[in-house]
DSSP file (Angstrom, degrees, kcal/mol; ACC not computed):
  #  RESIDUE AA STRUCTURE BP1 BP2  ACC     N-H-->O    O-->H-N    N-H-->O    O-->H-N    TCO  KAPPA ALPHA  PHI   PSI    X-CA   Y-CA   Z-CA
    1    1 A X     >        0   0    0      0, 0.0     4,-1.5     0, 0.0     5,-0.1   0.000 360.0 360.0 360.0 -44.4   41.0 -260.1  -97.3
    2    2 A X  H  >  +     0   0    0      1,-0.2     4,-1.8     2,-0.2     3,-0.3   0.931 360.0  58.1 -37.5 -58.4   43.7 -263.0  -97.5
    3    3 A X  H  > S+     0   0    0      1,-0.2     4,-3.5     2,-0.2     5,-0.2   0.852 107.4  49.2 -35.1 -56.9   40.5 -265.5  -98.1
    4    4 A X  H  > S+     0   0    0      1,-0.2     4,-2.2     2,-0.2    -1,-0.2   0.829 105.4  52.6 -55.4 -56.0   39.6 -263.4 -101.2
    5    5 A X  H >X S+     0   0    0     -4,-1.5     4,-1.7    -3,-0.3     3,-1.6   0.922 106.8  54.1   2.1 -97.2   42.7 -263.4 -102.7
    6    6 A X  H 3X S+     0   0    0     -4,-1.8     4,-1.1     1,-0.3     5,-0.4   0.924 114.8  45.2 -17.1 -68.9   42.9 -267.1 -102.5
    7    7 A X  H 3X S+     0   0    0     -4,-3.5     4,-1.4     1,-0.3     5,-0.3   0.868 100.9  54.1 -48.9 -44.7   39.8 -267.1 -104.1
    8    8 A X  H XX>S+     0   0    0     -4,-2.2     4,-3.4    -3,-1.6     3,-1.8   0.992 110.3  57.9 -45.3 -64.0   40.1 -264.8 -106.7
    9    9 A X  H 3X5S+     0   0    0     -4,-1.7     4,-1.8     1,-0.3    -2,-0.2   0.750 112.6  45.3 -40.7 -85.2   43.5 -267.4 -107.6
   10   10 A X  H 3<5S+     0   0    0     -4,-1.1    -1,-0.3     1,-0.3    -2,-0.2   0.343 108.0  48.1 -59.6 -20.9   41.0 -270.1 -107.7
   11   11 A X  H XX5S+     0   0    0     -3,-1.8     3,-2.4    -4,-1.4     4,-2.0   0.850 114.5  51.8 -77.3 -61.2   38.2 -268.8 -109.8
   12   12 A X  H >X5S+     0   0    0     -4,-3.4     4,-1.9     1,-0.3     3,-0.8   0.966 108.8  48.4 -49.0 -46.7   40.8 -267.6 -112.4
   13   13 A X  H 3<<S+     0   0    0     -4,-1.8    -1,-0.3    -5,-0.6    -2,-0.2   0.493 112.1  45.5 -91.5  12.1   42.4 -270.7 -112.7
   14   14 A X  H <> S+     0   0    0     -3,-2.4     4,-2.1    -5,-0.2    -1,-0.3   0.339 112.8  53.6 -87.8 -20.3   39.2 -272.9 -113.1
   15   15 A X  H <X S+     0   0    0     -4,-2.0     4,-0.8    -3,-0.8    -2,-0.3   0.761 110.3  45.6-106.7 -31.9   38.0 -270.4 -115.6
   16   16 A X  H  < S+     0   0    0     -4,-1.9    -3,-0.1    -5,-0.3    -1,-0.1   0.464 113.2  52.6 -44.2 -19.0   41.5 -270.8 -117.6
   17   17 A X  H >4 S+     0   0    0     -5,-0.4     3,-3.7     2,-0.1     4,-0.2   0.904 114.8  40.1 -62.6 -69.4   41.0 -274.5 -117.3
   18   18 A X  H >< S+     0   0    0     -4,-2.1     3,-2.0     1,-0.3    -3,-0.1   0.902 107.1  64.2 -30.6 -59.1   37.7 -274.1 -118.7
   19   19 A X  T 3< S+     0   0    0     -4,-0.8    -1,-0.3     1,-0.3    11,-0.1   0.440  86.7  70.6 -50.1  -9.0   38.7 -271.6 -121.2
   20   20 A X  T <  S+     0   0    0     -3,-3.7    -1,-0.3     2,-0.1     2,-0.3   0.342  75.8  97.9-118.7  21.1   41.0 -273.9 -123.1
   21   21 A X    <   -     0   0    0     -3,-2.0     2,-0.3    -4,-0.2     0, 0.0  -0.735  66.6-140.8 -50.7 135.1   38.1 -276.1 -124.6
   22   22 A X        -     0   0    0     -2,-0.3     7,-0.1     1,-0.1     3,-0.1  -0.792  18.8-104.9-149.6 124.1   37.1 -275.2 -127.9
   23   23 A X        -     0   0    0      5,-0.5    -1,-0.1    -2,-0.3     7,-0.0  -0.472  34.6-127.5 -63.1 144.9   33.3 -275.2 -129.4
   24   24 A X  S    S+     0   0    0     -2,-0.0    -1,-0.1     0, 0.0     4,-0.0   0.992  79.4  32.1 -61.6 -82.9   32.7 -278.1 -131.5
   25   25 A X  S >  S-     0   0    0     -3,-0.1     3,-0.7     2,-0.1    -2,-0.1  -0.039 102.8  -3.1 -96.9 165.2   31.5 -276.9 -134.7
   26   26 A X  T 3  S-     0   0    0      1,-0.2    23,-0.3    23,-0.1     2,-0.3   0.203 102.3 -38.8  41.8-163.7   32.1 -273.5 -136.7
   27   27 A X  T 3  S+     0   0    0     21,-1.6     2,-0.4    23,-0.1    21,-0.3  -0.107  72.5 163.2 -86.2  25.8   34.2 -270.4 -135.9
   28   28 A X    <   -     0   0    0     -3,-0.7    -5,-0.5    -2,-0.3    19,-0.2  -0.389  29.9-145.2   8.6  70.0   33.4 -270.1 -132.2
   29   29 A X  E     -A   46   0A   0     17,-1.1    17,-2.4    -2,-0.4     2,-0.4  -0.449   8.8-146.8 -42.0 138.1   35.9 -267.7 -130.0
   30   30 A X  E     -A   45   0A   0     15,-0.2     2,-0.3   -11,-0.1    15,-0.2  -0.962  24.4-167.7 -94.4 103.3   36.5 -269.1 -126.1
   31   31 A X        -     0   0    0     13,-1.2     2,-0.5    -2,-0.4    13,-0.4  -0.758  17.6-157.2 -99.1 178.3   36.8 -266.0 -124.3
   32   32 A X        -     0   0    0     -2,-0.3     2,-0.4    11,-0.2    11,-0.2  -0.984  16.9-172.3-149.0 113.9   38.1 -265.8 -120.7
   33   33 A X  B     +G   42   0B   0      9,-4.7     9,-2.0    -2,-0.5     2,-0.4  -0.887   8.7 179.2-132.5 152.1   36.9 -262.8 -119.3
   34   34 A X        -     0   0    0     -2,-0.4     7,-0.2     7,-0.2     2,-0.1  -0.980  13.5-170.7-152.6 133.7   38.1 -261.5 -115.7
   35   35 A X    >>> +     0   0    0     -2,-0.4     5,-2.3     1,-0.1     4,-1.6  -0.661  12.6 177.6-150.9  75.7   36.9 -258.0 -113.8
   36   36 A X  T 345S+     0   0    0      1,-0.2     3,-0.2     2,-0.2    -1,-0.1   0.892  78.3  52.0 -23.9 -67.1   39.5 -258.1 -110.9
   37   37 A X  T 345S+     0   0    0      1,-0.2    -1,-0.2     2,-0.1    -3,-0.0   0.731 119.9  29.5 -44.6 -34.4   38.1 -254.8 -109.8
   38   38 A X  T <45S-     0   0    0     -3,-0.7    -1,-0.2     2,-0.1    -2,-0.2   0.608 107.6-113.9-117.5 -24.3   34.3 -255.7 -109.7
   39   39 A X  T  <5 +     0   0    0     -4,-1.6    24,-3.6    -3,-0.2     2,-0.3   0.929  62.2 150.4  75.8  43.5   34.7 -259.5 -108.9
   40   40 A X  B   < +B   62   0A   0     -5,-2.3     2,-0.3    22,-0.2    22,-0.2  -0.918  21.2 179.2-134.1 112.0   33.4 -260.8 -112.2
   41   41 A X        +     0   0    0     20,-2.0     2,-0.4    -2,-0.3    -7,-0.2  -0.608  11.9 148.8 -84.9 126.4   34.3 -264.2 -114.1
   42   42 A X  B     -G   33   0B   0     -9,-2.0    -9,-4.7    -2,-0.3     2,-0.3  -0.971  32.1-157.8-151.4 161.4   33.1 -265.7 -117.3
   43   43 A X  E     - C   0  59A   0     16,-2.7    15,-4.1    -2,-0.4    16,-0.7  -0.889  29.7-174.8-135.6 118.2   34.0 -267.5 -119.8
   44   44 A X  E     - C   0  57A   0    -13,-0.4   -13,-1.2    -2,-0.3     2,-0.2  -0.985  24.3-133.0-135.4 135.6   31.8 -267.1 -123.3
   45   45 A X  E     +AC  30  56A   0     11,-1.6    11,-2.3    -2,-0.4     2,-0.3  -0.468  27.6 176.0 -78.8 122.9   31.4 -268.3 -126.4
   46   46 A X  E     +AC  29  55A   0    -17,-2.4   -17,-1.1    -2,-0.2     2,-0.3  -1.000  30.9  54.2-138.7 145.5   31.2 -265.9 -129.4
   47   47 A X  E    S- C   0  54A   0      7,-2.2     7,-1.5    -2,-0.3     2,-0.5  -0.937  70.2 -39.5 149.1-162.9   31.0 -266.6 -133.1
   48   48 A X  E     - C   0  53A   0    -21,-0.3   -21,-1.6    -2,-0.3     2,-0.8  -0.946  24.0-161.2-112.6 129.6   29.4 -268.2 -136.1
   49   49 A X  E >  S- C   0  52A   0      3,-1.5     3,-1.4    -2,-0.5     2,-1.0  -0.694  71.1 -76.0 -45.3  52.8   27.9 -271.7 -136.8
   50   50 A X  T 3  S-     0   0    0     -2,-0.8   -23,-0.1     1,-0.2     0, 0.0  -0.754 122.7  -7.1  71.1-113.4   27.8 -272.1 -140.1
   51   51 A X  T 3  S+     0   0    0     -2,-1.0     2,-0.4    -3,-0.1    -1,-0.2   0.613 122.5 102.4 -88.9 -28.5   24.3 -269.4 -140.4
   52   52 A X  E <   -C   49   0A   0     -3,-1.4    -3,-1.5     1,-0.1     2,-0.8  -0.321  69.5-142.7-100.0 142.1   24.2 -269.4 -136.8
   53   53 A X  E     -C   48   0A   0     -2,-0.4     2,-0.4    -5,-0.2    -5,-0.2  -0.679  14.4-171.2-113.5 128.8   25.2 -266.9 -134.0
   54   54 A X  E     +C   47   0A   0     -7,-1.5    -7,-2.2    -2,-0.8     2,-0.2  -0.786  20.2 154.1-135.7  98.5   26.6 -268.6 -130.7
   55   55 A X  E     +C   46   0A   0     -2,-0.4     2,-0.3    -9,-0.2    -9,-0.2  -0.866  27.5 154.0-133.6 104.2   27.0 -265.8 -127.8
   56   56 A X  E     -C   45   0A   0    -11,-2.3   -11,-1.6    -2,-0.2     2,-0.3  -0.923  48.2-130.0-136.4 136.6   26.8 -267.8 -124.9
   57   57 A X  E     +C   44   0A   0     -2,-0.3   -13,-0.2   -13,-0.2     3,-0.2  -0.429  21.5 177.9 -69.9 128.6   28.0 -267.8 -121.2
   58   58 A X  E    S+     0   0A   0    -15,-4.1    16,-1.4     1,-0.4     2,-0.4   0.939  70.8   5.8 -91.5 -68.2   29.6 -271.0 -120.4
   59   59 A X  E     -CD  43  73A   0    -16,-0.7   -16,-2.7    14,-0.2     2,-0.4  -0.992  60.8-169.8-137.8 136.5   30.5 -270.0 -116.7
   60   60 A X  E     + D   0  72A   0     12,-3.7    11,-3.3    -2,-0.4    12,-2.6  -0.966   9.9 176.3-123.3 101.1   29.8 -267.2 -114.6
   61   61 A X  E     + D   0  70A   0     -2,-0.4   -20,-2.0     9,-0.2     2,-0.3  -0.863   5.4 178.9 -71.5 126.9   31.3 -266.5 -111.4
   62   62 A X  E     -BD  40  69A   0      7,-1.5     7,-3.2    -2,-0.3     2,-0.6  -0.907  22.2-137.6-108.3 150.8   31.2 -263.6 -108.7
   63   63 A X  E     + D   0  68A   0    -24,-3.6     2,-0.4    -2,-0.3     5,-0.3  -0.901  27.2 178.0 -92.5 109.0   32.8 -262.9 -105.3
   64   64 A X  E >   - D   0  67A   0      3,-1.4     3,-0.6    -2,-0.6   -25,-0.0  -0.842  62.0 -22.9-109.0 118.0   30.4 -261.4 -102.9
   65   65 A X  T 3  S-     0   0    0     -2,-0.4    -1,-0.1     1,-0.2     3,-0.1   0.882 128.4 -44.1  16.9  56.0   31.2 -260.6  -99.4
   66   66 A X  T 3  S+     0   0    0      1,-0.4     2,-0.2    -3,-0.1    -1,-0.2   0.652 118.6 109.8  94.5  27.4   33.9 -262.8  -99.2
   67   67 A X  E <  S-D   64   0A   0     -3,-0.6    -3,-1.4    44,-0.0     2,-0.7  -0.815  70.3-119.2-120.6 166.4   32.1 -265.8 -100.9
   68   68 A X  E     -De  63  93A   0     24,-2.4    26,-2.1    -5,-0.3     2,-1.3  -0.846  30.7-164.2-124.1  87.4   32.4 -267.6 -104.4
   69   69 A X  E     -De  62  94A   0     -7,-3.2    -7,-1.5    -2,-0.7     3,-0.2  -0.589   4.3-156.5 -83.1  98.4   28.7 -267.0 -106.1
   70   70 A X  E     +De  61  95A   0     24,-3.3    26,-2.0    -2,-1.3    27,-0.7  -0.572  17.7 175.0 -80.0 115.8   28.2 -269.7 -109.3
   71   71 A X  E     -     0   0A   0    -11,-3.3     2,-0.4     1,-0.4   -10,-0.2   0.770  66.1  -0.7-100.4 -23.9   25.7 -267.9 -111.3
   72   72 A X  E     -D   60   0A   0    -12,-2.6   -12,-3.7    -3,-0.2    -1,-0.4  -0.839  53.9-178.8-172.1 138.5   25.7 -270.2 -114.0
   73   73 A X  E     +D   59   0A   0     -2,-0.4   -14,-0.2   -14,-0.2   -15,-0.1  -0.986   9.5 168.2-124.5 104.8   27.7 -273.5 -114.8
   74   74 A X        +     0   0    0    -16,-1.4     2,-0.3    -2,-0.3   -15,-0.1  -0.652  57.2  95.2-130.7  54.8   26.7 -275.0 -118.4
   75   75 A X  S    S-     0   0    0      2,-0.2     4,-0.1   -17,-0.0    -2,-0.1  -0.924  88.1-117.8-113.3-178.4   29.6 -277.4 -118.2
   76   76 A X  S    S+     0   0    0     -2,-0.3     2,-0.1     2,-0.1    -3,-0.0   0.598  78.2 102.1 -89.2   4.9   29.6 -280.5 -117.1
   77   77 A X        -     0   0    0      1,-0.0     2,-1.6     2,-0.0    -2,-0.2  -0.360  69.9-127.0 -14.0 107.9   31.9 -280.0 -114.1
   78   78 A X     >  +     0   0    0      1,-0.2     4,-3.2    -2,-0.1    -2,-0.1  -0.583  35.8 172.7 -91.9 100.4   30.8 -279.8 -110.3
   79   79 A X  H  >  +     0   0    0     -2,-1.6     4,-0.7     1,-0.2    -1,-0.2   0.337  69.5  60.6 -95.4  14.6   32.6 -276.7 -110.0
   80   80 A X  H  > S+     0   0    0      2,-0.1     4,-3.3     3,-0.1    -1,-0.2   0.678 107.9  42.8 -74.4 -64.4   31.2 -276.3 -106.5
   81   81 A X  H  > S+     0   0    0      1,-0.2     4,-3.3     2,-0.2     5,-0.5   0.992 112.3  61.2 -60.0 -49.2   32.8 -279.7 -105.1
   82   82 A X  H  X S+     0   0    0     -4,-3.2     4,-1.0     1,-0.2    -1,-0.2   0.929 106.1  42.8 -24.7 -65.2   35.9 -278.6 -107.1
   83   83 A X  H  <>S+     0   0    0     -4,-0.7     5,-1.4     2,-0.2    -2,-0.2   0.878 108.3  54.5 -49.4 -49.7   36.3 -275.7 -105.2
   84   84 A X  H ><5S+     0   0    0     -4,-3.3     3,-1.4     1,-0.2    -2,-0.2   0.865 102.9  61.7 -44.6 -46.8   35.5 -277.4 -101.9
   85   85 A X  H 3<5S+     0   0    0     -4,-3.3    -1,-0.2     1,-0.2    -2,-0.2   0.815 103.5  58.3 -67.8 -20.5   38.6 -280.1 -102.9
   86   86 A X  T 3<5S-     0   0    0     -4,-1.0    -1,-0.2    -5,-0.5    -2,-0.2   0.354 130.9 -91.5 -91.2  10.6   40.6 -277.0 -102.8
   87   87 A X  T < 5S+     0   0    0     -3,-1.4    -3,-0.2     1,-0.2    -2,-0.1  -0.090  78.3 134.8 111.5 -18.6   40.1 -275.9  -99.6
   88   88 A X      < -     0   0    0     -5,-1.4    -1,-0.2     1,-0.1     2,-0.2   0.124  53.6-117.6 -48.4 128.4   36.9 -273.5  -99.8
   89   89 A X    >   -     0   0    0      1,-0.1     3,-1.6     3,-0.1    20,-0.1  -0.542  14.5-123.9 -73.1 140.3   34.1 -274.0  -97.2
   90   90 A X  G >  S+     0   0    0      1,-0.3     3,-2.9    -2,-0.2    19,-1.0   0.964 113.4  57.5 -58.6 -51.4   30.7 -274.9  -98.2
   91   91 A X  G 3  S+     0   0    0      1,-0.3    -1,-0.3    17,-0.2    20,-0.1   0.673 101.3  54.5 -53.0 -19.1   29.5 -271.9  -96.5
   92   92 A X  G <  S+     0   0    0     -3,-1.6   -24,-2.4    17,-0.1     2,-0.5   0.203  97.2  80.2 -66.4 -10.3   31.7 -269.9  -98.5
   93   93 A X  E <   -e   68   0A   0     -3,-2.9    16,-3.1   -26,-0.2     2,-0.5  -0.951  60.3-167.8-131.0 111.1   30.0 -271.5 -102.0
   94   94 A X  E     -ef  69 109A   0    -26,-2.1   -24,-3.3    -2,-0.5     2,-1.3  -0.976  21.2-152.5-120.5 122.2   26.6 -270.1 -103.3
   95   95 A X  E >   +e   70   0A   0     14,-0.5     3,-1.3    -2,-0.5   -24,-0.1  -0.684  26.0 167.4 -66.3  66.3   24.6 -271.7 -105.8
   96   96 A X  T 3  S+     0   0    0    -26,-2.0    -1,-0.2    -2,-1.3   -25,-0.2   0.805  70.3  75.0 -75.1 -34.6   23.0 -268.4 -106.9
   97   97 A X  T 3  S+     0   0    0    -27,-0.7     2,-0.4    -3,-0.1    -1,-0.3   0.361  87.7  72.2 -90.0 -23.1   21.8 -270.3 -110.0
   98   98 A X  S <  S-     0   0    0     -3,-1.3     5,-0.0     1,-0.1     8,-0.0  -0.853 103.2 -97.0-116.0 121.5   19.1 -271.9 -107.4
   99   99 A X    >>  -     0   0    0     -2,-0.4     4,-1.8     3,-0.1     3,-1.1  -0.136  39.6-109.2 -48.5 137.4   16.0 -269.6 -106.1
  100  100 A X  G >4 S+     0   0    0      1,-0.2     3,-0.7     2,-0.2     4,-0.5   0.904 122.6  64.4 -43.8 -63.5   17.0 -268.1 -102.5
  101  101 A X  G 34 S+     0   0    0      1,-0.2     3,-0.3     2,-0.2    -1,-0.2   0.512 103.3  40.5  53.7 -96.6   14.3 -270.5 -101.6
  102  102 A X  G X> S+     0   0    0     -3,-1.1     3,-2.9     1,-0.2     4,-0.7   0.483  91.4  81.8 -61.6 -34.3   16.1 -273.3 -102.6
  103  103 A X  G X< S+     0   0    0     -4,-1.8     3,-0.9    -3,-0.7     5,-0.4   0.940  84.0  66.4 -55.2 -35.8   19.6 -272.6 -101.4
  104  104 A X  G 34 S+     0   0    0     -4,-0.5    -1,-0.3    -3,-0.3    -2,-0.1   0.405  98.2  50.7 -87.7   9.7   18.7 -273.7  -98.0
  105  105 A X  G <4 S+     0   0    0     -3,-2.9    -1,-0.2     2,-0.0     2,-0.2   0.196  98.4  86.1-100.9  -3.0   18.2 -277.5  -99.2
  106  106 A X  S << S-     0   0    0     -3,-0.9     4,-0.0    -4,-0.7    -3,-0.0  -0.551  90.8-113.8 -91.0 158.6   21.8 -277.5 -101.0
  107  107 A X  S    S+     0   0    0     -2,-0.2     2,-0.3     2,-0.1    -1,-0.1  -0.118  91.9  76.6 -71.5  33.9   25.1 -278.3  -99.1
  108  108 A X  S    S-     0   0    0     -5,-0.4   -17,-0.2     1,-0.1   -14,-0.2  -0.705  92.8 -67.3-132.5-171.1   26.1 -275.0  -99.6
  109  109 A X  B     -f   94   0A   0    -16,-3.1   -14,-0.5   -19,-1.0   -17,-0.1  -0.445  29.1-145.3 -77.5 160.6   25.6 -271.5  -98.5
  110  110 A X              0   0    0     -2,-0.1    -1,-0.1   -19,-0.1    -6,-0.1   0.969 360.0 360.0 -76.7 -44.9   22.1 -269.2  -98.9
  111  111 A X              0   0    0    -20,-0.1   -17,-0.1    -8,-0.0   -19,-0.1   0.388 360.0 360.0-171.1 360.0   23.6 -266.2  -99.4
């Protein structure tokens, strides 16, 4: 349970890092959105472009039995090897983002 904890600290605080970047163009909200309870991270972009309308997830994180799942990373950041410089174990780090498949060619965990 300690591990998770830890973890939890570390997702939130890449995901307030993140969060304090700003959409280039138009009226574009950065939200920072955190479901302690359920063990679900994002940060998404909502708002207008000029005509256009920008709801998109920038990064999405879970915790999943007592691992750190990136379901999707659309920055430019390797926020796996981030994590890893902070002490997380590669088995600990799933690239859900990559078919189950696939996961077993990565440095990381399957599953």
């Amino acid at each position: 349970m300690e591990k998770v904890v830890k973890y939890r600290q570390l997702v939130q605080q890449t995901l307030l890092e993140h969060g304090k970047y700003k959409y280039a163009y138009g009226d574009v909200e950065v939200q920072t959105i955190f479901d302690t309870e359920r063990d679900h991270y994002q940060v998404v972009y909502v708002g207008w472009d000029e005509e256009n309308w920008i709801h998109s997830c920038i990064l999405h994180i879970d915790i999943k039995d007592g691992k750190i799942w990136l379901q999707c990373n659309g920055t430019e950041d390797d926020i796996a090897a981030d994590f890893v410089e902070q002490g997380v174990s590669r088995e600990d780090i799933v690239l859900a983002f990559h078919p189950p498949y696939m996961r077993k060619f990565t440095k990381y965990a399957v599953g």
